[in-house]
Each structure stands twice: as structure tokens, then as C-alpha cells.
N, C-alpha and C positions, 0 to 999 in steps of 0.2 A: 463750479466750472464744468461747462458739458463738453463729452468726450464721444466723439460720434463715431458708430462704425456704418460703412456702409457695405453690403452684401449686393449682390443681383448673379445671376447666372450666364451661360455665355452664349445662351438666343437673344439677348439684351446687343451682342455684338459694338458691344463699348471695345475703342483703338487698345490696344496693350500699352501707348502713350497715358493715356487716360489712367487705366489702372496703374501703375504704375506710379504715375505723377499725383494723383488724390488719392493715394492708399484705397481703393475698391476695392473687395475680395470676389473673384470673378470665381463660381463654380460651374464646374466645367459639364458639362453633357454628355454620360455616355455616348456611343455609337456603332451600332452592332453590322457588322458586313460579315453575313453568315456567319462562320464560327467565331471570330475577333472579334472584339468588343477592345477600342480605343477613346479615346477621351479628346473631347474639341480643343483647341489652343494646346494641348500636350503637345498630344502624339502627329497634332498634324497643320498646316495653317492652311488658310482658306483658300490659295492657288494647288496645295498640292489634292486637299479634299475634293475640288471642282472637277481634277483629274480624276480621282478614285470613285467618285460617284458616275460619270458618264464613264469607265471600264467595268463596270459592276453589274453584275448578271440580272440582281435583284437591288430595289432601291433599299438603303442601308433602314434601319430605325434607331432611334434613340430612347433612353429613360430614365424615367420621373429622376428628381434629386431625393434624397432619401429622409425621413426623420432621422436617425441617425446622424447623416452627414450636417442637419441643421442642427442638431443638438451640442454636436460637436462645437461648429461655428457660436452659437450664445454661449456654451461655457468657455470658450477661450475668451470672449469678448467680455465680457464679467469676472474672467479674473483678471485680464488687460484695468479692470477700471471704466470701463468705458458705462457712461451715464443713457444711451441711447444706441441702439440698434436700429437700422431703417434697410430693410430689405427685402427689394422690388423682385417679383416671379413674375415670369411669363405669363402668358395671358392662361387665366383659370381655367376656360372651358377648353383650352386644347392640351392642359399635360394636369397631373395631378400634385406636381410641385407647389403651389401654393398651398395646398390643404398642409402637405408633408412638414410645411414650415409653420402654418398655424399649429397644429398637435407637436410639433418641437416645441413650441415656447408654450401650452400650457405641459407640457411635461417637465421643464425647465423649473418653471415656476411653480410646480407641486413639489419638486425636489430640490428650490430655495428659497423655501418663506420669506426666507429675511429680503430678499433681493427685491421685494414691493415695497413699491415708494423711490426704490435707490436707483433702479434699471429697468428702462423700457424697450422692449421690443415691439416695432413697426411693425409687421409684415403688409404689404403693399399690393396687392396684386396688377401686375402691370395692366392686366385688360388686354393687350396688343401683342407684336413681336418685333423683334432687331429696332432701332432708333424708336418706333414706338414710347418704349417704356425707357432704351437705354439712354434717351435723352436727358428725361429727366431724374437718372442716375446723377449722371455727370454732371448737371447741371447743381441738383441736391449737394453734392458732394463739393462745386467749386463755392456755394452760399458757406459750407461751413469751416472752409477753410478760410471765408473772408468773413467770421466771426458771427452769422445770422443764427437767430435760435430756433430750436429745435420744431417750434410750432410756427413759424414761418416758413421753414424747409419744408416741413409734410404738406402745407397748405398750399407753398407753388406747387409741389410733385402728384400732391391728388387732384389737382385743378387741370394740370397736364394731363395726366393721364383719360382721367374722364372726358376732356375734351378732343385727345388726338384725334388726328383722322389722319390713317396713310391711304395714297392711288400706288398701285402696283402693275406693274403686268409682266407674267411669265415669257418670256420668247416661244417656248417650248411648252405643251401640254404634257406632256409624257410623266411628270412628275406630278403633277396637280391631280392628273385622272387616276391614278392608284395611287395618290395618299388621301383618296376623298375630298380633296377639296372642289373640286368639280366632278360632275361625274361623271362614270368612265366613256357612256357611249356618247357623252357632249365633248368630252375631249378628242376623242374621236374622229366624231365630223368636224369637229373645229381645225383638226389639223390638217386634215381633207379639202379643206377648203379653205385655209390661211387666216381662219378666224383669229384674231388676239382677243383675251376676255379681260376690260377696265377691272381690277379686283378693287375694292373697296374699305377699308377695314376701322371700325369703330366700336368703340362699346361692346368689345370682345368678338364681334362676328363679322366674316369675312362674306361679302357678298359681290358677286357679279356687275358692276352698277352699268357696264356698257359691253361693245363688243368693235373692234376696226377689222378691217382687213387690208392685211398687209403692214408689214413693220417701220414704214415711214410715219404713219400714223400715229403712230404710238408714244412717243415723245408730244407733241400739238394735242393729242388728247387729254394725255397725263397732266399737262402746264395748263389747260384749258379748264378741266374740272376743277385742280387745284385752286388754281385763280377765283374758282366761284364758290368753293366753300371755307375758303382763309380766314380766317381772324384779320381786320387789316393790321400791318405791320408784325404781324406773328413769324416770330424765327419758323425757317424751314429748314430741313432736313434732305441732303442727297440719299436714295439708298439703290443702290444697284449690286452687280455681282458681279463675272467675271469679266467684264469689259467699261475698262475707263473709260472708253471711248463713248460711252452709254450714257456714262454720270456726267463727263465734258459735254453733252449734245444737253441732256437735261435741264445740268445747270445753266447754259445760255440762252435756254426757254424759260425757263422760271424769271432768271434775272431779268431777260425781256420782256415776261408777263405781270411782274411784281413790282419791277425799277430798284431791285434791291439784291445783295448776293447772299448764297445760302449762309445758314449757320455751321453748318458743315457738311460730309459726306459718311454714309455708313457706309459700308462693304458686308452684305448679309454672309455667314460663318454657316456652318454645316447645320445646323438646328433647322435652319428657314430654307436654306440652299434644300433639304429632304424634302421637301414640301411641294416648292417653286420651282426646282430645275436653277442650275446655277448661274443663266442668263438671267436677267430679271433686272427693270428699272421702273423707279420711284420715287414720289417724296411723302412727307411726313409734316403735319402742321397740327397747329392749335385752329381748331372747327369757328365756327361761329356760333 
């Protein structure tokens, strides 16, 4: 009888309904504001971080999850019983969380022979960030709660993954041009001149794919490109940040560009929110 655990972090930005309701162990993300260092979903939830981060002198960082902390995680889940492990990290090339979980399970595994054959551990690497990868958490997680096996579940979740594609756009560059993702003299003029930059994200790299100007646009674009590169009938995903009103506008462009309503809504959490600036609206699909 298999006995699944499921793991991800909380740039994944899976609802605390979610975890919660299909037992997910969400590890949470450092977050350093100068000298404090607090932890995402603890010490703070994502309307009060959106405050903290726009009163903040300097933009906060966060870091890697630890072998340690993943070691931890597989030996409770192997003395729980449990026959499978399956847990998803943020996308590889922008934290060093997935290696940290690879060298916990061959550490694991040097220090319990016996447990080959008996107990596998997944590690997944999401490739993406927020509903990217935490989709197909949750999604993993409702299969094995409705009794699907274990090489069915990896086989939706890495079919997902490899195929997502999120559209993004920051409201604000200010965040984007000093954490690198754009760079700083394009963020610059861009905001000089009301640029918004289409962000792109697949197969681990986040790229530029357009630019509008002016924030009406931005919605009609976002639904526009999404529409052209969907899987037909592929669930989408809302992802926005502090304005419902973003994800409301969104979602009645999708549903009118699709004829279908979303699979749900993310709300990006302090991981992404460092990144992006904490305005930011999106969605999330299975590519063609």
C-alpha cells in the first residue's frame, strides 16, 4: 500500500487551504530585511509582506532551503512509513534548493541501506516559480488522495512542469532592475517612459517576450499571448499580487479569450513578490 508524502517550498505559493486540506509540507523561505531574518507564511502573510517590502530601505533577500532541513524532512517521512516522497523545488537556476534536496536523499540513503527498494524519494525540480510548479503540487497531491499510483502522479507532474509557460508583468520595475531580472538601465527607461515588460517564463528562464505601454494594455496582452500559446483546453492558472482587482480584470479576459474559467487563482507570497514588485498580474498554462 503506498503512502505518499508530498514536500514543496513556499515560492510554490500553494493556498494554506491546499496545504492543509492534502497534507503538503510547505517549507517556508527565509527572508532577510537587514538584520532580521523571518520566514514566509510564519512570521508574516502576503498583504502584510507587500506592506514591508515597499517601506524597506533595501529590497529584502531570501535563502536556499538547507540539506539539513531536507534531511530532516526524509527521515520523518520514513519513519511516518511512508513508501514515496515527491518533492517539488523552485526552479533550479534561480536558488540552489534543489541540489540541497538532491545531496539530502543521497545522504539519506548512505545512512539507510535498508530503505532501497522500500522508499523513494522524488525530488522534482519545479523549473518555474509560484503556480508554475505549485500547480502541479496540488494537483499531485489531490491524484493521490483519489488512490492514483505513484508513476502516474510523477508522470502528470513532470509533463506539467516541462511544459508550463507563465505571461507576467511587473506593474513596477523598481524590483525587477535590482534583483536582475531586467537590467537596471532598461528598467530605468522603461519606467521613464511607462514601458511594461510581457515576462515570459518556461523551461526555467525568464525572458522579455514583448513590451506595452501603459497599464491598460497589459491585461489584452497577457490574454492575447496566452491564447496563442495554450495547450487547447489546458487548465489555467490566475497569478497576481496585491490587487484582486488585477486577477477580477484577468480572469474576464481569459475566460473571454478561452470560453472557459480559470482553474484557479495564485496570489504570489514574498519569494516572487522580491523579484517582481508586489503588483504583478498573470497566468500559467500547459504550452503546446
Amino acid at each position: 500500500m503506498q503512502k505518499i508524502k508530498f514536500i514543496t517550498d513556499s515560492a510554490s505559493d500553494i493556498s494554506e487551504q491546499d496545504e492543509r486540506e492534502l497534507g503538503i509540507h510547505v517549507i517556508p523561505f527565509p527572508v532577510t530585511f537587514g538584520d532580521r531574518t523571518l520566514l514566509s507564511r510564519v512570521d508574516f502573510d502576503n498583504e502584510r509582506f507587500y506592506q514591508m517590502l515597499e517601506a524597506a530601505p533595501e529590497i529584502p533577500t531570501t535563502s536556499q532551503i538547507t540539506v539539513y532541513q531536507y534531511g530532516e524532512l526524509f527521515e520523518a517521512a520514513y519513519r511516518e512509513g511512508c513508501t514515496d516522497v515527491i518533492n517539488t523545488t523552485i526552479n533550479s537556476e534561480g536558488s540552489g534548493t534543489y541540489n540541497s534536496a538532491c545531496l539530502a536523499a543521497q545522504v539519506f540513503f548512505e545512512g539507510h541501506p535498508e530503505a532501497q527498494g522500500r522508499f523513494a524519494i522524488h525530488n522534482l525540480d519545479g523549473q518555474s516559480y509560484t503556480c508554475g510548479y505549485g500547480y502541479a503540487v496540488t494537483e499531485g497531491a489531490k491524484m493521490a488522495r483519489d488512490g492514483k499510483d505513484v508513476d502516474e502522479i510523477l508522470a502528470f507532474m513532470n509533463e506539467w512542469l516541462a511544459r508550463c509557460v507563465v505571461y507576467f508583468v511587473p506593474y513596477t520595475l523598481k524590483y525587477a532592475g535590482k534583483s536582475g531580472r531586467i537590467p537596471s538601465a532598461a528598467a530605468f527607461v522603461g519606467e521613464l517612459v511607462g514601458l511594461k515588460p510581457v515576462m515570459r517564463l518556461h523551461d526555467h528562464v525568464i525572458v522579455t517576450n514583448d513590451k506595452v505601454r501603459g497599464e491598460k494594455k497589459i491585461i489584452p496582452t497577457v490574454a492575447a499571448k496566452a491564447k496563442a500559446d495554450i495547450d487547447a483546453g489546458s487548465p489555467y492558472i490566475i497569478v497576481y499580487g496585491m490587487s484582486a482587482q488585477d486577477a477580477d480584470a484577468m480572469e474576464r479576459a481569459m475566460t473571454e479569450a478561452l470560453g472557459y474559467p480559470p482553474a484557479g487563482r495564485t496570489q504570489i507570497g514574498a519569494a516572487i513578490a522580491i523579484n517582481a514588485g508586489p503588483r504583478v498580474v498573470g497566468v500559467a498554462f500547459r504550452g503546446k
